[in-house]
C-alpha positions in Angstrom: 272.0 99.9 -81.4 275.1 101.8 -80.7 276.5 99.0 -78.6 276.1 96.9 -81.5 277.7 99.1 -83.8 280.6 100.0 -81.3 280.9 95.7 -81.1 280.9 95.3 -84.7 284.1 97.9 -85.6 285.4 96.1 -82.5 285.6 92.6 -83.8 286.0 94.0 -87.7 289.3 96.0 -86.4 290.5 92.4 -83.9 289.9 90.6 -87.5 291.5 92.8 -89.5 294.3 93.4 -87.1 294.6 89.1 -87.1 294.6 89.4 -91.0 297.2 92.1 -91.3 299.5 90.4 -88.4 298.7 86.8 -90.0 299.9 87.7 -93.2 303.3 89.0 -92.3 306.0 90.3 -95.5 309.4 90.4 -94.3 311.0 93.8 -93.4 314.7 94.1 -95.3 317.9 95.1 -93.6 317.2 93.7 -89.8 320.4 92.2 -88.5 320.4 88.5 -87.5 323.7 86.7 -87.5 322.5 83.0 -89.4 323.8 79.6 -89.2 322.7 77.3 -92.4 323.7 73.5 -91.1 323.3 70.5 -93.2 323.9 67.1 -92.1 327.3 67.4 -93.2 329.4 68.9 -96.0 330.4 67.9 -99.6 326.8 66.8 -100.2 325.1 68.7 -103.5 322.0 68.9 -102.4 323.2 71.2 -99.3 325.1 73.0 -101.6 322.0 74.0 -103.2 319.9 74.3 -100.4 323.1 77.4 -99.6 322.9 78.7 -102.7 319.2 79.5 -101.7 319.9 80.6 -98.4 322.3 82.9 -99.6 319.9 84.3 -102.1 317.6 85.2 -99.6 320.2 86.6 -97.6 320.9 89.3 -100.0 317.6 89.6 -101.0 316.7 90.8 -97.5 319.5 93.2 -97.1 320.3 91.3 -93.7 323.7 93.1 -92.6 324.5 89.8 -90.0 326.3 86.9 -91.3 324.9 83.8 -92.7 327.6 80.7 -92.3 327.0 77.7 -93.8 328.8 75.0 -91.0 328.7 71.3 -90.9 330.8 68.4 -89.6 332.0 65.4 -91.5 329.9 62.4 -92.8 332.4 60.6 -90.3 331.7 62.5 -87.3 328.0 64.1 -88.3 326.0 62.7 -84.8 328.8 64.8 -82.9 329.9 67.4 -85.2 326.2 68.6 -85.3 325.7 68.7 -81.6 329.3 70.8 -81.5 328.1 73.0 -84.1 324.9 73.7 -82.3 326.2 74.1 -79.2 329.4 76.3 -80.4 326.9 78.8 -82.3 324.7 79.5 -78.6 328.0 80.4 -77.0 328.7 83.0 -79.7 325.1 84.0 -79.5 324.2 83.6 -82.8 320.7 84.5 -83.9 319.3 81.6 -85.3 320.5 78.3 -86.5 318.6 76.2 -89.7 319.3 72.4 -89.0 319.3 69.8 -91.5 319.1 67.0 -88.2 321.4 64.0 -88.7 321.2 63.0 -85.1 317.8 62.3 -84.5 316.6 63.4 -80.9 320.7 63.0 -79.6 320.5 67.0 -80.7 317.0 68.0 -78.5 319.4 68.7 -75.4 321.5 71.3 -77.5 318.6 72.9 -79.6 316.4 73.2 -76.2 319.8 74.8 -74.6 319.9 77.2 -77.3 316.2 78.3 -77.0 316.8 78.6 -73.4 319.4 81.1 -74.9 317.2 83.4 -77.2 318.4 81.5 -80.3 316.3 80.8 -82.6 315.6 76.8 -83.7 314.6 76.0 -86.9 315.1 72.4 -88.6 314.8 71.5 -92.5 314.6 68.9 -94.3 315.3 67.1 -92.0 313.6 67.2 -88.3 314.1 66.8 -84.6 311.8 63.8 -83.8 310.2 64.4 -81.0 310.0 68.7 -81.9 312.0 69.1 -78.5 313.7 72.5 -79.0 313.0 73.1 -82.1 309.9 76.2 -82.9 309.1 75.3 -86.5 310.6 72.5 -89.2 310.5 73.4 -93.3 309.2 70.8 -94.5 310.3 69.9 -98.6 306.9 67.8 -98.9 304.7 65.6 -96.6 306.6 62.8 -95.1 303.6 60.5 -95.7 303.3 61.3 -99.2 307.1 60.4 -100.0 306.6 56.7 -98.6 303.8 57.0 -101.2 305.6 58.2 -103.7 308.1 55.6 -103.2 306.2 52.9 -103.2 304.0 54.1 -106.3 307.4 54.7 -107.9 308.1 50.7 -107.4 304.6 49.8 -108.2 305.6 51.4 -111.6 308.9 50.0 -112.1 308.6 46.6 -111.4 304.8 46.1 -113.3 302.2 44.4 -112.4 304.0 41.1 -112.4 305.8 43.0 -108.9 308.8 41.5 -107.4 311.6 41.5 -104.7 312.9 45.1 -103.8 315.0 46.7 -101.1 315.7 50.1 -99.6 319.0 51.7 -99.7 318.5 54.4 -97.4 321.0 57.1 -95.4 321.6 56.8 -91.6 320.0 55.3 -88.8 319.4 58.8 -87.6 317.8 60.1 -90.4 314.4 61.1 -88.9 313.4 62.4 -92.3 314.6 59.0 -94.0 313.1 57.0 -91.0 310.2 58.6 -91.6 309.6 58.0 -95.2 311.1 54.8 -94.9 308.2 53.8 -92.8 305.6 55.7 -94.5 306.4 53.5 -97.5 305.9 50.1 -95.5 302.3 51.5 -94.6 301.4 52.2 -98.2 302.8 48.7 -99.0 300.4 47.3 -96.9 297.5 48.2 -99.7 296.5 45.0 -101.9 297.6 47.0 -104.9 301.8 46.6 -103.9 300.8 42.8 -103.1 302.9 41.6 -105.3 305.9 43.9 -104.7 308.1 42.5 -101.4 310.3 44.6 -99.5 313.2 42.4 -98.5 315.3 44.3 -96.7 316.5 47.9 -95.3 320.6 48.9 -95.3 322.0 52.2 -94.7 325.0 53.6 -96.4 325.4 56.4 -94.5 325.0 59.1 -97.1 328.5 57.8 -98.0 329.3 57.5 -102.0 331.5 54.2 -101.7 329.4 52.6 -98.8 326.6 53.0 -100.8 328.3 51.5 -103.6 329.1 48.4 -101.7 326.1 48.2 -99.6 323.7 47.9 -103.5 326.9 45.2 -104.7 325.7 43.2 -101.4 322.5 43.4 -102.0 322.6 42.0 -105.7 324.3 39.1 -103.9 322.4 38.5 -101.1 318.7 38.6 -103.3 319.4 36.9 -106.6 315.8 37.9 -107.6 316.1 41.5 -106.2 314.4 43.3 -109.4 314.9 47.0 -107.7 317.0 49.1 -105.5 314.9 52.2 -103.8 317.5 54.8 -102.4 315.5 57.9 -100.4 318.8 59.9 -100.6 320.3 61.4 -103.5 324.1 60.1 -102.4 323.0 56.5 -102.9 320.3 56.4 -105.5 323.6 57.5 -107.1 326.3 55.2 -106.1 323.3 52.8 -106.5 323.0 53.1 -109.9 326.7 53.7 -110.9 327.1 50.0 -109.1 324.3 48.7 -111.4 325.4 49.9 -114.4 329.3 49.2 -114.1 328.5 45.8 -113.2 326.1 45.7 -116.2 323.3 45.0 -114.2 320.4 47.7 -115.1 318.7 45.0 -117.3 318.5 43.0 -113.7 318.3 45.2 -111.0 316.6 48.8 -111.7 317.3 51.8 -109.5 314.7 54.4 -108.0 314.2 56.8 -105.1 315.1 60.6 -104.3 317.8 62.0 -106.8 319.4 65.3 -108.7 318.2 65.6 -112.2 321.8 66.6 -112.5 323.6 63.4 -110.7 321.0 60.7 -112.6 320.1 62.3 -116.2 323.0 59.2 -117.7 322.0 56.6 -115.4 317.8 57.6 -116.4 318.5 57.5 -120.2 320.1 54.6 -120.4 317.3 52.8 -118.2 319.6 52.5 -115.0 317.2 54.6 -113.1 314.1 54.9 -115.1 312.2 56.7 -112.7 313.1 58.7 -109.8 311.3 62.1 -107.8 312.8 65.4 -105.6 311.9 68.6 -105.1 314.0 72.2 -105.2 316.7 72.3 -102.6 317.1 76.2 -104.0 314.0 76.6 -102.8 314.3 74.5 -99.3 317.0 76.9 -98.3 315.5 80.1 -99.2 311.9 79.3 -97.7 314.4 77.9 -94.3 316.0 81.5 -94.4 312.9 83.6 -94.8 311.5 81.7 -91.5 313.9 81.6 -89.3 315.0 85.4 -90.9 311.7 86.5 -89.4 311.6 84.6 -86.6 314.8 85.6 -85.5 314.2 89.3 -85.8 310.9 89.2 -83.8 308.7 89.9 -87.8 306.8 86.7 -86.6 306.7 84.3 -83.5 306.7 81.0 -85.2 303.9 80.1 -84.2 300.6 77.9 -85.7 298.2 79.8 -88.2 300.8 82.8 -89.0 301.3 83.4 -92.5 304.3 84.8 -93.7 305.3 85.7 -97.4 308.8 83.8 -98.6 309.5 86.5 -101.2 309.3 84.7 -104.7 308.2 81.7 -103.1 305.2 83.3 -102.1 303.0 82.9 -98.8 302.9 80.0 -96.4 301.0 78.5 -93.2 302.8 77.6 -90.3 300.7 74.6 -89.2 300.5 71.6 -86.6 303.2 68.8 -88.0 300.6 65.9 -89.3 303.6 63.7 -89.2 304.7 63.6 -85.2 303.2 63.9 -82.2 304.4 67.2 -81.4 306.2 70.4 -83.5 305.3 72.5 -86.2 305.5 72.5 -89.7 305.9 74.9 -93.2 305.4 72.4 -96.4 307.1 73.7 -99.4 306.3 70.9 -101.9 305.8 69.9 -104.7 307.3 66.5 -105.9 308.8 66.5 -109.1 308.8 63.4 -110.9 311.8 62.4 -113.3 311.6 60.4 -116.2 313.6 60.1 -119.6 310.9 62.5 -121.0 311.8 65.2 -118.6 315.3 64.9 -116.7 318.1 66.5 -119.5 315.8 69.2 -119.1 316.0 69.3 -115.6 319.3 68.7 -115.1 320.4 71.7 -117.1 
């Protein structure tokens, strides 16, 4: 019988030491020199994902530096890689990486692991998870090809119709990734009479992306509807549309700022469009790789961690590729002409 009792505290203290170490709140004022990197500068979005790194960074008294570095949209496969491989020679604590260079950045992120740096990605991750200990996820990657294609199911009514995809870089793995989610879902007998006809990229780039919907209008003279994963071109896309005078004809939809699409959604340009917080992206990407970079947590699957205001979260297996790790923020916000001035504001 004592055995049994002695066994019993033994197991209730190994669970409750599990519990407490599981369900980890961040200690304030440890030092941990931070790199935020998005795929490159002069991008809104990133901006905003800053903004909420930066309120984290106060928020946890951290007396390191947080930078907020990124290369060109010209030069964003190489600037990256520089970026990353410049902040391991300084011996920078951590880096948060919005990837832009799909696995072309593994070799750097593995050599600054190899380093004691820590690797976290956002938003958008390294594909194969090679040197990289945990991605932040905005949402499920399968459930934004859903999203996409439910948002076109909408749109173009049951009647369906030709569509295309105006989507970022080649690179992209988070836009690959959707991108391809969203052919599975169109493989269900309820998108059979919506027809993706074709797949350009204009590279995150305002004017591209312009041109690239313009071409598109020419090349499909039944094209009903442009769907643009990326809030540059759903943008440019529908800026094209309407200065043309083509929202009547072609309708716009995809992953936008409230901010950037509220004109283009009331006057039917865009009459339907989703995101999520990139506030909150960059603060939950700071609080990770904050306490993963001071040694609070190791990163690793099953640990739950408390993102201040954001609350707690689960690192888990990434569903999504065959290898890495994964925190899911969520949720999708959808925007309509009912809800986007107030969102915008």
């Amino acid at each position: 019988m004592y055995k049994k009792i002695i066994s019993l505290i033994a197991v209730s203290a190994l669970f409750f030491g599990a519990t407490v170490m599981a369900h980890t709140i961040a200690k304030k004022g440890m030092k941990a020199d931070l790199v935020l990197m998005p795929k490159f500068l002069g991008i809104l979005v990133f901006d905003q994902a800053n903004n909420g790194a930066q309120e984290a960074h106060r928020e946890l008294g951290n007396p390191g530096k947080l930078e907020f570095l990124g290369p060109t949209p010209e030069n964003s496969v190489a600037g990256q890689i520089e970026i990353l491989t410049t902040a391991t020679t300084q011996g920078q604590d951590g880096i948060m990486i919005s990837n832009n260079a799909g696995d072309q950045i593994a070799p750097a992120a593995k050599a600054a692991r190899a380093k004691g740096m820590t690797v976290v990605t956002w938003d958008s991750p390294i594909p194969s998870g090679d040197g990289e200990q945990l991605f932040i996820a905005q949402v499920d990657f399968n459930e934004t090809g859903m999203v996409m294609a439910d948002m076109a199911l909408s749109i173009l009514g049951p009647g369906g119709g030709e569509f295309a995809v105006l989507s970022a870089t080649p690179d992209a793995a988070n836009q690959n990734a959707w991108n391809a989610s969203m052919k599975e879902h169109l493989k269900d007998p309820k998108y059979s009479k919506i027809k993706l006809v074709d797949l350009v990229y204009g590279d995150d780039q305002s004017e591209k992306s312009y041109n690239q919907a313009l071409a598109l209008v020419d090349k499909y003279p039944n094209l009903k509807l442009i769907m643009a994963p990326t809030t540059v071109g759903i943008a440019a896309a529908a800026k094209a549309m309407q200065d043309e005078g083509l929202c009547d004809q072609v309708k716009v939809s995809g992953l936008g700022l409230p901010a950037e699409m509220v004109s283009y959604t009331l006057n039917g340009c865009a009459p339907e469009f989703a995101l999520w917080s990139f506030v909150d992206l960059g603060y939950l990407s700071y609080y990770a790789t904050y306490m993963i970079a001071t040694g609070q947590i190791e990163g690793v699957a099953g640990e739950t961690f408390k993102a201040g205001r954001m609350g707690y979260y689960t690192i888990e297996k990434d569903p999504t590729r065959d290898k890495g790790l994964r925190v899911k923020m969520g949720p999708f916000s959808v925007y309509t002409k009912d809800n986007v001035e107030a969102a915008s504001k």
